[in-house]
N, C-alpha and C positions, 0 to 999 in steps of 0.2 A: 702148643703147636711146635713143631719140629723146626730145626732151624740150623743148615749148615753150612760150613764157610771153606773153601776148598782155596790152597793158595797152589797155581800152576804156573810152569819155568817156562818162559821163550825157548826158541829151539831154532836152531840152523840145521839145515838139510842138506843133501848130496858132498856139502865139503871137498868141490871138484870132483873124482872121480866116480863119487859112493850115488850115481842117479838113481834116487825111489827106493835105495836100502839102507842107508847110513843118516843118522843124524845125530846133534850132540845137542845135549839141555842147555840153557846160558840162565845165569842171574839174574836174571829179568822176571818181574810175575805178575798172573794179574791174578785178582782175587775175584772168585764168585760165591754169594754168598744167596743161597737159596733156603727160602721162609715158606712153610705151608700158614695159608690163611683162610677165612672162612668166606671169602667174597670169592665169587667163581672168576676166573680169568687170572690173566696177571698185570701182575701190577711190576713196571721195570723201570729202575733206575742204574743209567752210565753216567759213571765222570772218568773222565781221565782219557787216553785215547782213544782216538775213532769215536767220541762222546756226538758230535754232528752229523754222523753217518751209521750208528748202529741203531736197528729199528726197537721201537719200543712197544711192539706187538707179538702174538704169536707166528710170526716169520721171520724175529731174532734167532738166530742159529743155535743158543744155547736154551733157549726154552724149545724148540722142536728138538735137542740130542735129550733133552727130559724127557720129555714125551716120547721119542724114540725108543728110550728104556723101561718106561712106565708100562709103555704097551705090549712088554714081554712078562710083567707079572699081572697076578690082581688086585695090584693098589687103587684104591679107588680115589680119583682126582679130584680133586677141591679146587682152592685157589690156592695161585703161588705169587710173593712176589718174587722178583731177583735184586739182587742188586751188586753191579759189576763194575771193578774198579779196576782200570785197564792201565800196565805201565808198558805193554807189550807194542812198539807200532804197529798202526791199524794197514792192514795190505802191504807191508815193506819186503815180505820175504822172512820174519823172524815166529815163524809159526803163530799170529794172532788167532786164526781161523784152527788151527789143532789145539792150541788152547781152550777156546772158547770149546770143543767140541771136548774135549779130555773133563776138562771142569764141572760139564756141565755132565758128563758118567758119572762121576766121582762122584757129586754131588748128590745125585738121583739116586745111585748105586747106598749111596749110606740112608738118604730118609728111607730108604724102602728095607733096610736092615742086610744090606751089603750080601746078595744071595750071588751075585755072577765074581767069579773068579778076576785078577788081574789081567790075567791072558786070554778072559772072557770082552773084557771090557775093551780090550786089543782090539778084539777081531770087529766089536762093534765099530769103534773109529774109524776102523778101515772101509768099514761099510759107508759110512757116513763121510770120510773125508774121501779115500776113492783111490788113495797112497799112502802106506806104512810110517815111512822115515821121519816127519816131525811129530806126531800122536804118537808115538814108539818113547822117542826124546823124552816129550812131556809127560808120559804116564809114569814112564819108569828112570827118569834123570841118568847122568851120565852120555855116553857114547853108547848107541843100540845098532847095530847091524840087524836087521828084520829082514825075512824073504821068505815068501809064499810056497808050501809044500804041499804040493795036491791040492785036500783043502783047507788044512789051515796054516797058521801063520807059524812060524819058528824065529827064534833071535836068540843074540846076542848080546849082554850088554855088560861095559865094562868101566873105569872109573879113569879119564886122562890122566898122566903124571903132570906133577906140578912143574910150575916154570913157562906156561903159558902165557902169555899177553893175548887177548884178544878184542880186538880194533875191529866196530863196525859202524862203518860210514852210510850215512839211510838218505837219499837223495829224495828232494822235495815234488817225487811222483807216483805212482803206483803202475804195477803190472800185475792183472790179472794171472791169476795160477791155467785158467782157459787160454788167453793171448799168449803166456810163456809156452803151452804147449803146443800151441797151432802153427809154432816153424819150427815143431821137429821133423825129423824125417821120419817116414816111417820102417825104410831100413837103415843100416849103417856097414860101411864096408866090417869084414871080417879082422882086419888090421887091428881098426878101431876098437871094435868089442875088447880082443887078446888087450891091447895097449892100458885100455881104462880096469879091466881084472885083474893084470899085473902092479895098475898104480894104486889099486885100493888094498889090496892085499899090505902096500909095502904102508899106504898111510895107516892102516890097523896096526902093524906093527909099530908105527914112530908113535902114532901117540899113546898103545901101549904102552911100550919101554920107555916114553922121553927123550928119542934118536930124533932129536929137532933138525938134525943135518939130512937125514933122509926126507924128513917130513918134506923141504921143500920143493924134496923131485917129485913127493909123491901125491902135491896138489892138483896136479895137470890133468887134465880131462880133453876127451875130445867127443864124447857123445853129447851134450846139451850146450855148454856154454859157448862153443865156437857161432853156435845158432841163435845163439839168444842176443849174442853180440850188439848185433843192432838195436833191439831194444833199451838199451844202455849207455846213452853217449858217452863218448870217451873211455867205453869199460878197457878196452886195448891196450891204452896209454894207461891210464889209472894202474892196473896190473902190473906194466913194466917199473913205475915210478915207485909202487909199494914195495917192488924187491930191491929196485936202484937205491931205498932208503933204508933197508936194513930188513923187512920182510922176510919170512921166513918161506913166505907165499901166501895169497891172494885168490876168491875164489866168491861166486855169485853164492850169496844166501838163498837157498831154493828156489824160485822162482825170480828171484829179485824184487826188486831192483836194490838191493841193502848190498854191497861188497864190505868181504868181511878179511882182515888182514890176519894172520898170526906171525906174531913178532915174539921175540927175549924180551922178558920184563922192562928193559928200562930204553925199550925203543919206544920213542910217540911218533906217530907220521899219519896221525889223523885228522890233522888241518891240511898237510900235504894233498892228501887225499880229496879233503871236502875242497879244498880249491882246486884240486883237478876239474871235481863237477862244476866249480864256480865259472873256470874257463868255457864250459859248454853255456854256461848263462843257468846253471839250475845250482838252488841252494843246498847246502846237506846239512846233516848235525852229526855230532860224532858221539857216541857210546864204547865205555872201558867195560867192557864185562871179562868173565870167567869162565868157565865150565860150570854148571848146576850139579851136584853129586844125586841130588834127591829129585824126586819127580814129585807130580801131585800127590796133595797131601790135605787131609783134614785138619785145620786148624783150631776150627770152634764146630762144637756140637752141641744141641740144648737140647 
């Protein structure tokens, strides 16, 4: 019986200006490790996070992205177990749910003898997840610029320069990706739109080149995070403190609630930060990551 193990990166989204087309992979992974077996159904085992809240039936999100891809060839279904080993937080903002959605392509796409292309497997996710930027991250590692032409997708993806620190602080609640988008607007002045094109333009370029000095003007957004504000306590203050300490700049991990700092290597101001949150009375933990260079990847095949 077939049996594969697919290791997939966390991912940060929008990175201030970049909403719904930029995202970066981080060092973070979780593993799904999918077994055709002879008992019909599946058989699912979680440790690690989200292990109290992830279902262990056929409306687990990565056994329907199986079945999603299953039912575009004529593999004929048996039984599957899974078994997922999650170091990604579960709901934080650090792409859990594009993970789990990318892993489980990847996964599908090899027992069935890997017939859909990468940028096949793209357009799936986007199906399924319903926005590009963190499934983009996770499939193909690095920094992905993605954006929708006609009908399909296009990108970009490129490798950060070194010299990064990246600090992210994950507050002890969640915000659904539904509740983050139910106070946007649904126009935005013209101002705004020109302001956030010009600032992603110039972050593509800092973390290109490794121009850390631009980088920090070129965090600033004004189409999503000014709105999300509120669901964030203290996200305001938190911001100004993460630059007051050395910050390079500051910015909501896709939907949040995770704020993610980029600093020069030898800044730490991530207890700064977790007791910002602690001032509002909410706990946080803090994570050193990286950039991921590699996106999902097969690790074991039998």
């Amino acid at each position: 019986m077939a049996k594969i193990t697919v290791k997939v990166p966390a991912s940060t989204a929008n990175l201030g200006p970049g909403f719904d087309v930029l995202g970066m992979a981080l060092n973070l992974y979780n593993t799904v490790t999918l077994e055709e077996c002879d008992q019909k159904g599946w058989i699912i085992d979680v440790k690690g996070e989200g292990d109290n809240l992830i279902p262990r039936d056929s409306s687990n999100l990565i056994a329907r992205t199986i079945l999603y891809l299953l039912d575009k060839t004529d593999y004929q279904m048996k039984g599957f177990k899974l078994c997922l080993d999650n170091k990604i937080p579960f709901q934080s903002g650090l792409g859990s749910s594009a993970g789990a959605i990318v892993g489980g392509l990847v996964a599908a796409n090899a027992l069935v003898g890997q017939p859909f292309s990468p940028d096949e497997l793209l357009q799936m996710a986007v199906e399924i997840e319903g926005h590009p930027d963190n499934v983009a991250a996770a499939l193909f590692g690095g920094v992905v610029i993605v954006a929708q032409n006609d009908n399909s997708l296009i990108y970009s993806r490129f490798v950060p320069q070194r010299g990064l620190k990246i600090t992210a602080v994950i507050p002890d609640f969640c915000i659904s990706t539904q509740q983050a988008r139910s106070v946007l607007p649904k126009k935005v002045p013209l101002s705004d739109a020109v302001y956030n094109m010009g600032h992603l333009a110039l972050l593509i370029t800092a973390l290109r080149d490794g121009d850390w000095e631009l980088l920090g003007a070129a965090l600033h957004d004004r189409l999503h995070q000014p709105y999300r504000c509120p669901l964030v306590p203290g996200l305001v203050d938190i911001m100004n403190v993460a630059r007051e300490a050395g910050a390079y700049g500051v910015f909501l991990s896709g939907a949040g609630p995770t704020v993610i700092a980029f600093t020069p290597p030898r800044c730490d101001i991530g207890e700064v930060l977790a007791d910002c949150f602690q001032s509002q009375g909410i706990t946080a933990r803090v994570l050193q990551l990286e950039p991921s260079i590699t996106g999902a990847s097969i690790v074991l095949e039998e």
